[in-house]
N, C-alpha and C positions, 0 to 999 in steps of 0.2 A: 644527439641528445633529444631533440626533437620528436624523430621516433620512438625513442625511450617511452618519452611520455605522452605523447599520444599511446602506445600500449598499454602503459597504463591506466589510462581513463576509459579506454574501450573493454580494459578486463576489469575494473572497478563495477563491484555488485552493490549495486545501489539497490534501497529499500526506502520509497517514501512514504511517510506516515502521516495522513489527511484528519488531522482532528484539532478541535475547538480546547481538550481539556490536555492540561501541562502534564497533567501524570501520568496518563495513560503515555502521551509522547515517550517521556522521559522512562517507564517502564519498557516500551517496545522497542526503543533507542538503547538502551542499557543489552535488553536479549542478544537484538541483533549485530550488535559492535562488538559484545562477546563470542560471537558465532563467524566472525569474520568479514559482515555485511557492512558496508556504509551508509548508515542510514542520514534521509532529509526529514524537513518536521516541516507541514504547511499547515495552516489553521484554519483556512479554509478553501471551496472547491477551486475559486479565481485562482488562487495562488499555488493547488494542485495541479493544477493544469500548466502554469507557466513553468512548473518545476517538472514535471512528465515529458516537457518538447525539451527544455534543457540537458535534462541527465537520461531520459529515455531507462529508466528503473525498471530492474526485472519485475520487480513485485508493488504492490500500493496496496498498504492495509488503509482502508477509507471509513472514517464515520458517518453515519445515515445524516444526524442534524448536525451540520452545521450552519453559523453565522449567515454566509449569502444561500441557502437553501439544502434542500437535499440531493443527494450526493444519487441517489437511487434514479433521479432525474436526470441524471445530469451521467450517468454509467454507460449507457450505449453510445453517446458521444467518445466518451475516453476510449473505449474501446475499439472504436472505428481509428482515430488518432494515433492510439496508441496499441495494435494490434499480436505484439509480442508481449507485453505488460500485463501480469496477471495481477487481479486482483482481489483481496479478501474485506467483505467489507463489514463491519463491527456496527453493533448498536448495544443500548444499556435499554430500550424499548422496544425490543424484536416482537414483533407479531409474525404467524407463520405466514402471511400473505407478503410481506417486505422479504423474509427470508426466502419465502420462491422469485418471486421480483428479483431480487438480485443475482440468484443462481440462471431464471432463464435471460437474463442482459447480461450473462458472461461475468459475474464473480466466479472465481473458482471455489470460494468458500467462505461461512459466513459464519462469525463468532460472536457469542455474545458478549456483554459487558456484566461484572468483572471480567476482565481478562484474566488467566492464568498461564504459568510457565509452558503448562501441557498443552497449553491451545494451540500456541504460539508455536510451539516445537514441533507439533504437529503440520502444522502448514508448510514450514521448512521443510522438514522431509521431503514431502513432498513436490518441492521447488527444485529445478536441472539447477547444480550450482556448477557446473560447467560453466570455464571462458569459451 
């Protein structure tokens, strides 16, 4: 039984979602639990991070502002850390200088705010959903 479950937490595709506002979570929590994903919700980078070494998440959509800083600073860190972890990282204030900042610090991709279904489903694709 043991093994059981251990398999299944190492084949468990986790999806953590790095943002300050309820809706957006609760819309990208909604996509991805429809899609098969387990998603986490942290609110901000501290608590991204502690949940990144936990569950070791294929993917992390991350918001630029949040509460203890920005996320853009704080990106090449996660990445060295967490170097299987791809991550897409959202703002509702994108300038083109943040959006290349975040593609050359290893975002895979960068969306802006609103979010829509197509953005989202987009990024997917694009993700090995391979165990």
């Amino acid at each position: 039984m043991v093994i059981y479950n251990e398999v299944l937490t190492k084949c468990t595709k986790y999806v953590l979602i790095v943002d300050d506002e309820e809706d957006i979570c609760w819309l990208l929590s909604d996509i991805l639990n429809k899609r098969g994903y387990r998603s986490l919700i942290a609110g901000s980078i501290s608590s991204g991070k502690k949940m990144i070494q936990e569950f070791n998440p294929l993917l992390v959509f991350l918001d630029i502002n949040l509460p203890d800083g920005s996320s853009l600073e704080a990106l090449q860190e996660l990445k060295i850390t967490s170097p299987d972890t791809k991550f897409i990282v959202m703002s509702s204030y994108a300038s083109g200088k943040e959006k290349q900042k975040a593609i050359e610090d290893g975002a895979l991709n960068f969306i802006t705010k609103p979010l829509s279904i197509r953005s989202v489903e987009t990024v997917l694709l694009n993700i090995d959903k391979t165990c």
